[in-house]
Structure formats: structure tokens, C-alpha cells
C-alpha positions as CSV (number, residue, x, y, z in Angstrom):
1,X,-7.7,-29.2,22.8
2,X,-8.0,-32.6,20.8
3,X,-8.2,-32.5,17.3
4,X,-8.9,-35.7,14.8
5,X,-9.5,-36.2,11.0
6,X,-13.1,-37.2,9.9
7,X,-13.6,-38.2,6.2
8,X,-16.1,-36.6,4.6
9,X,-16.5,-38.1,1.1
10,X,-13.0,-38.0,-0.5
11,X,-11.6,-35.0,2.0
12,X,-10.2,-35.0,5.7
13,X,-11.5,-32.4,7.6
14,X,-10.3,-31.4,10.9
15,X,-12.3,-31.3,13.8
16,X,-12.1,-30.4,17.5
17,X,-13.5,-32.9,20.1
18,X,-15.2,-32.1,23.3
19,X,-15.9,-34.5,25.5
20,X,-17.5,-37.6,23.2
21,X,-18.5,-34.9,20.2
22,X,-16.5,-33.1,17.2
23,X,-17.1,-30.5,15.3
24,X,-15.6,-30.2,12.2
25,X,-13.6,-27.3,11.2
26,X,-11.9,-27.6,8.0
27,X,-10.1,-29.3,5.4
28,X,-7.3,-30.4,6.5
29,X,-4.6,-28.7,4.3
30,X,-6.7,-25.3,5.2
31,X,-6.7,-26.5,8.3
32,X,-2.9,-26.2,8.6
33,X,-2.5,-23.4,6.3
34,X,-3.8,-21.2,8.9
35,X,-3.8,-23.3,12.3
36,X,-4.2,-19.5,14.4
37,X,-7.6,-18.9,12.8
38,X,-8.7,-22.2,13.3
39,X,-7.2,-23.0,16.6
40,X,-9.0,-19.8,17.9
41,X,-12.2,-21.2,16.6
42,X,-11.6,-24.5,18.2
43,X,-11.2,-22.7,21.4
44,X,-14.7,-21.4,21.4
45,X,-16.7,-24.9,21.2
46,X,-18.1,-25.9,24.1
47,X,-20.3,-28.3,22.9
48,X,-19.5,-30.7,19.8
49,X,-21.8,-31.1,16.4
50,X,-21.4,-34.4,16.1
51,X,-21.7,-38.1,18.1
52,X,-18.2,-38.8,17.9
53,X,-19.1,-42.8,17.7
54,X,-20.9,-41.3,14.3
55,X,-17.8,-40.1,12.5
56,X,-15.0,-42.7,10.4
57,X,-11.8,-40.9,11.6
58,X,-9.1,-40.3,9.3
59,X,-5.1,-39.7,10.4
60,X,-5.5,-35.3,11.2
61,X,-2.3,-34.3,8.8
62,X,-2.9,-33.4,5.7
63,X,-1.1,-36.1,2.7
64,X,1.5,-33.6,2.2
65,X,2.9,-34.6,5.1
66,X,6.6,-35.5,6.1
67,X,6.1,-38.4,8.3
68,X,10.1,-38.9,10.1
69,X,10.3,-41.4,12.5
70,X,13.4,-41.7,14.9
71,X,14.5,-45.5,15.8
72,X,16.8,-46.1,18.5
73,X,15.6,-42.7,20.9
74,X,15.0,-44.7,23.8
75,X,18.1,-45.6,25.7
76,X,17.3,-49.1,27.0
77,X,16.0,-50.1,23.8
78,X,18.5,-49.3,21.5
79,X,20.7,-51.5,24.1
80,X,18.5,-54.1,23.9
81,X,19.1,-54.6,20.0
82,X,22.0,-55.3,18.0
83,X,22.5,-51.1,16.9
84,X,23.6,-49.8,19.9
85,X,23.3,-46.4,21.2
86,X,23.5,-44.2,18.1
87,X,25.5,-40.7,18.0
88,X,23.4,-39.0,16.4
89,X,19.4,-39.3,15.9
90,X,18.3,-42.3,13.6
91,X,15.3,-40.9,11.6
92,X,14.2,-43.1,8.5
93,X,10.8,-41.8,6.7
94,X,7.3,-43.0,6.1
95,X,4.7,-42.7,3.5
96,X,1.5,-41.4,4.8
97,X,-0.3,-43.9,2.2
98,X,1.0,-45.8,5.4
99,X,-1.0,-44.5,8.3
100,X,-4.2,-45.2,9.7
101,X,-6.2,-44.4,12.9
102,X,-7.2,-46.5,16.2
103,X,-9.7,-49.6,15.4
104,X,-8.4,-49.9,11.4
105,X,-7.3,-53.6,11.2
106,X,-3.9,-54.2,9.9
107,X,-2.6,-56.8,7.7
108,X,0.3,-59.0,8.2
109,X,2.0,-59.0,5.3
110,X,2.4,-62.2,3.3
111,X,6.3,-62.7,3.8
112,X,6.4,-62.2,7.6
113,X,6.0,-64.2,10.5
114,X,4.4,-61.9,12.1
115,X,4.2,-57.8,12.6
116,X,6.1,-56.4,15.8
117,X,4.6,-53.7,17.8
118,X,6.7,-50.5,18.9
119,X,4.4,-47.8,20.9
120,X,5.3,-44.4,20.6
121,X,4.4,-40.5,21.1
122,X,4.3,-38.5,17.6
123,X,5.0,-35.1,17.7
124,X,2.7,-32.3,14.8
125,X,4.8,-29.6,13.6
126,X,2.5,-26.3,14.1
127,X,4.8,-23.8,12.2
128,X,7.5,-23.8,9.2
129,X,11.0,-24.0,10.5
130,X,14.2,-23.4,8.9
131,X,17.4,-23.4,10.1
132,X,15.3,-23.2,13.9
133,X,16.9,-23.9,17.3
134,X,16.1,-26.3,19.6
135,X,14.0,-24.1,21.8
136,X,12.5,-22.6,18.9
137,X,11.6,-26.4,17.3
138,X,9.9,-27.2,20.3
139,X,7.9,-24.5,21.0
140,X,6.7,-25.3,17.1
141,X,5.1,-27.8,18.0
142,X,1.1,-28.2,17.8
143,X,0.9,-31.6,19.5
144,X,1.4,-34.9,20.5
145,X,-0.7,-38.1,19.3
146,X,-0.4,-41.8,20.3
147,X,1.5,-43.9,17.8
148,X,2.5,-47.3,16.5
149,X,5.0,-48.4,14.2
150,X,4.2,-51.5,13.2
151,X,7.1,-53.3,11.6
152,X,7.7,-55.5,9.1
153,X,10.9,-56.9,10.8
154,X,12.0,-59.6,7.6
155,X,11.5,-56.5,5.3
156,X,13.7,-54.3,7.4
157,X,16.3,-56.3,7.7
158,X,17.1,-56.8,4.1
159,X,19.3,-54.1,4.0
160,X,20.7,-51.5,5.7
161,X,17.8,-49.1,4.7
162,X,14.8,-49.9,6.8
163,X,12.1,-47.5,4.6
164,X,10.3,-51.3,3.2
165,X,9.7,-52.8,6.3
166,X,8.2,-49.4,7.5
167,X,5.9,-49.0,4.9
168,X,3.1,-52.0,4.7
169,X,-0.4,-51.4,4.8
170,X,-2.0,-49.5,6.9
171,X,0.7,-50.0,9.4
172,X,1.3,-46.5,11.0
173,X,-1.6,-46.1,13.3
174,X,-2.6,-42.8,15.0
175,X,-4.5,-41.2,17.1
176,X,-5.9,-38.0,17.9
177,X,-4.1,-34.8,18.2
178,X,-3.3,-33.4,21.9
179,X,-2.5,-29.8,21.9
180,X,1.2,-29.0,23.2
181,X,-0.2,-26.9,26.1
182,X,-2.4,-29.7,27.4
183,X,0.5,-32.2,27.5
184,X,3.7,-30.3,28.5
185,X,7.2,-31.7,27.3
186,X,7.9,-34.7,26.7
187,X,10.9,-34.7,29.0
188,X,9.0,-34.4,32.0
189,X,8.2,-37.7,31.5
190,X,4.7,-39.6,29.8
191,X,4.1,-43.3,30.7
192,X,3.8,-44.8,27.4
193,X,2.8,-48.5,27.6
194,X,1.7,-51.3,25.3
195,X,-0.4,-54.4,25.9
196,X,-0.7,-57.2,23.1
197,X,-4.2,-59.2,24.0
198,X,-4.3,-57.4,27.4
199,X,-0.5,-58.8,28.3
200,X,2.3,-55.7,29.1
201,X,5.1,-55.7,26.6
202,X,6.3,-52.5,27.4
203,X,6.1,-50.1,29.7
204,X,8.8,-46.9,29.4
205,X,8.2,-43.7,30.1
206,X,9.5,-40.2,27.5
207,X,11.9,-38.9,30.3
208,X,14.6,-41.7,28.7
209,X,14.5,-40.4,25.5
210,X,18.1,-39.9,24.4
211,X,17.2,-36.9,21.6
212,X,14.7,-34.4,22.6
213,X,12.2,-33.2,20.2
214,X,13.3,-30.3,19.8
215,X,17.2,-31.2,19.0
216,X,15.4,-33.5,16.2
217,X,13.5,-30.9,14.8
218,X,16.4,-28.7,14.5
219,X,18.6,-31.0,13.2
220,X,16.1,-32.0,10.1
221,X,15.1,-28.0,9.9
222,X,18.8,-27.6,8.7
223,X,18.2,-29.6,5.7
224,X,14.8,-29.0,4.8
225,X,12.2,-26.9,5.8
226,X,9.2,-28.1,8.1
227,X,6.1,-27.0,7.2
228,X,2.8,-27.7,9.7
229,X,1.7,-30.6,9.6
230,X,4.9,-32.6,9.1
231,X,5.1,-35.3,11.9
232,X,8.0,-36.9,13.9
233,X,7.5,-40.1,15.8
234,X,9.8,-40.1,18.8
235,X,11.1,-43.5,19.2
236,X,10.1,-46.6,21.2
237,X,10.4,-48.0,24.1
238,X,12.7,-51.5,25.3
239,X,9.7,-54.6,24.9
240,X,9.3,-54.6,21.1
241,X,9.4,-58.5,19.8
242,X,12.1,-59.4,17.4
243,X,14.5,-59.2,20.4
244,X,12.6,-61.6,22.6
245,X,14.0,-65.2,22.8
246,X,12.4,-66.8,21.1
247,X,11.3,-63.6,19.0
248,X,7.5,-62.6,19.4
249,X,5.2,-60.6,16.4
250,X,1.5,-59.7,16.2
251,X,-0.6,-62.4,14.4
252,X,-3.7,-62.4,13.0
253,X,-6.5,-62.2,15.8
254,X,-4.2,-60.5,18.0
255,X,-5.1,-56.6,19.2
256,X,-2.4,-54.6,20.3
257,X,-3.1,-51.3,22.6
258,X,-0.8,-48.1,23.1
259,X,-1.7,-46.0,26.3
260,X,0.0,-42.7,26.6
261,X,-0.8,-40.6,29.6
262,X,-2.7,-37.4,28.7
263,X,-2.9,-38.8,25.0
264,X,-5.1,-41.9,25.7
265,X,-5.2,-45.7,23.5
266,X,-4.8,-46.2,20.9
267,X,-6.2,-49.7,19.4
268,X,-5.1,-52.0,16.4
269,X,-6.9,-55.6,15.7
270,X,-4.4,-57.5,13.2
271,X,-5.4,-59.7,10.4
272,X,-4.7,-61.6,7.9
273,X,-2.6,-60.9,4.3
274,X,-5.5,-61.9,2.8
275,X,-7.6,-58.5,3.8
276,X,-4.9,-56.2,2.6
């Protein structure tokens, strides 16, 4: 099943999309306060309400929402930098003031040369864990969505903390949300690649992840408990711009696309400061 956000007035509401309709289902914090009932329901549309075209899509996790992102999960990236390969997962946390959906333009912010691009799978916690397994954390989860973390590189490299440059506007696009069972683990490797104005700057695939989901989930379910709807973005592949020589960022005009196998594109135009 794939499940997005639609904004209806000041509310998300979840809603299940079949074929190039959606039906909405609920809001999205009763959505994920009992995700059996309404996964159930979801199970029995065949045919959606609604033109999808129709709808203005809204990130489908409610604002409650951890949002931890790992940095440094794919091997060949985290070589390619000046971090190294870390010992132990690398998560750093965004807002989700900061996310957006496919198609929402996103501002360069005024102190940057530029925004870099870094494609990447998300994962949508389904269940509260505490103190969970591996195994048990990643059979938690609901599903996987298409991701970008669009970074302010000058920002994040101001200090050792990287939570500013992870933050600007609108800059954690998303897209809809693939059930678990439709895409199967991440380890058996998705193709995940990202094209800036058409061109291929990178092309990786999940099987070279160097922490697993699950191991994540686990790891952050010993310090706090996840409730549904929290969200961990996996980690990017090698490709991303700032260690390009010279070093390369998204301009205004410039549309960068993330493809994910079994997850689909997801699309960002970027524009100027000036539209923030």
C-alpha cells in the first residue's frame, strides 16, 4: 500500500493511493494512533475518492514526529569525505517545520553558495519500541519513503554540531509512504539514484549501508522510546557535492530528482532566498 498526507484546511489527513487516486482516511495523529484499524481499512479500497493530481500533499507523519537522520551509513561515502568510517551510527535530528513533499520549491538560503543534494530512503516507525532488538526494530517498521536532505553545507560546518545546516526551509523533502511488505529490506538492496537537471550524481544502491535499520532503531529505542510515526532517514549515498573538486551545490533554477526502486521520484525545483 502507498500512503501520503493531503491538507485539508489546517489538518494532514492520511490517505491511501490506488493507482493515480486517494482516499483519505484520517488525521494524521489518529491515523498513527491506531495504524491496525486503519491499515485494514486501507486494504479494502480498490478504487480511490479522489484525482490524485487534485490534492496539495502534505509530508504523511504527524508533527510530533522524531525526524533522526543517520550521516555517514553508506560505506563509500563516508570515505569519500573528511569523517571517515564512523564506529558507531551518526544520527543528528531534524525539525519537521523542515520537511516538505515532492514538487515544493526550496530556497537556497542567503549565506550559501549553494544547497547540496544527498538522496536517501526514510524509514516510518509503525509501533512504539523500547529497549527493542534489532529484529524486533525492523519488523516495526510501517515503510519506506524517498528522501532528500538538502544541506546547507556552510551552516554545517560551523561547528561540530550539524543540526543548523540541516534545518533550512523546506529542505527535507518526502515522498509517499511504501508499506514494509511491498518493499522488503533494505539489505537486499534498492537502487537509489539522483539526477540534478537530468545529469547522474549518484547512483548507490541500500545493500552498502554500513548500519541496518534495525541496529539503528534499536540503538535509539535504548534511550528513548519510538512511538509511530517517528522517521529515520538512512544515510546517502557517495556523489553528494561539497566533495567534488571544485565543490558542486543546487542553485536556483536547478531541479534535483531522487529515484528509489519500488519507492518512485521524488522532485525538488530550487529557488531563490528571496522566496523563503
Amino acid at each position: 500500500m502507498k500512503f501520503i498526507g493531503l491538507l485539508d484546511g489546517h489538518d494532514t489527513v492520511v490517505g491511501v493511493v490506488v493507482e493515480d487516486r486517494v482516499t483519505p482516511l484520517a488525521e494524521v495523529r489518529d491515523f498513527y494512533a491506531a495504524l491496525p484499524k486503519w491499515t485494514a481499512q486501507a486494504a479494502t479500497v480498490t478504487l480511490g475518492e479522489r484525482p490524485l493530481a487534485e490534492v496539495r500533499q502534505a509530508p504523511p507523519v504527524p508533527p510530533t514526529a522524531r525526524v533522526l537522520c543517520l550521516g555517514l551509513n553508506y560505506r563509500a561515502h563516508a570515505e569519500e569525505g573528511v569523517y571517515g568510517v564512523p564506529d558507531h551510527p551518526t544520527l543528528f535530528g531534524r525539525w519537521t517545520a523542515s520537511l516538505s513533499v515532492g514538487d515544493v520549491p526550496v530556497p537556497v538560503p542567503a549565506n550559501e553558495p549553494g544547497l547540496d543534494w544527498e538522496g536517501e530512503v526514510a524509514a516510518v516507525v509503525g509501533s512504539s519500541l523500547a529497549d527493542a532488538d534489532p529484529v524486533t526494530a525492523e519488523s516495526a517498521v510501517l515503510g519506506y519513503a524517498v528522501f532528500n536532505d538538502l544541506t546547507a553545507r556552510t551552516a554545517q560546518k560551523l561547528t561540530a554540531q550539524w543540526t543548523l545546516g540541516k534545518n533550512a526551509d523546506r529542505s527535507g523533502p518526502m515522498g509517499p509512504l511504501v508499506t514494509a511488505d511491498e518493499v522488503g529490506p533494505l539489505s537486499a538492496g534498492l537502487r537509489l539514484t539522483t539526477r540534478v537537471n537530468g545529469e547522474v550524481v549518484q547512483d548507490g544502491s541500500t545493500r552498502d549501508l554500513i548500519f541496518p535499520v534495525g541496529e539503528v532503531l534499536s540503538l535509539a529505542s535504548r534511550t528513548f522510546t519510538l512511538h509511530p510515526g517517528d522517521v529515520l532517514v538512512t544515510g546517502t549515498p557517495e556523489g553528494v557535492g561539497y566533495t567534488r573538486t571544485p565543490p558542486r551545490f543546487l542553485h536556483p533554477g536547478d531541479v534535483v530528482e531522487v529515484t528509489v526502486d519500488r519507492l518512485g521520484t521524488l522532485r525538488t525545483p530550487i529557488v531563490g532566498a528571496e522566496q523563503r
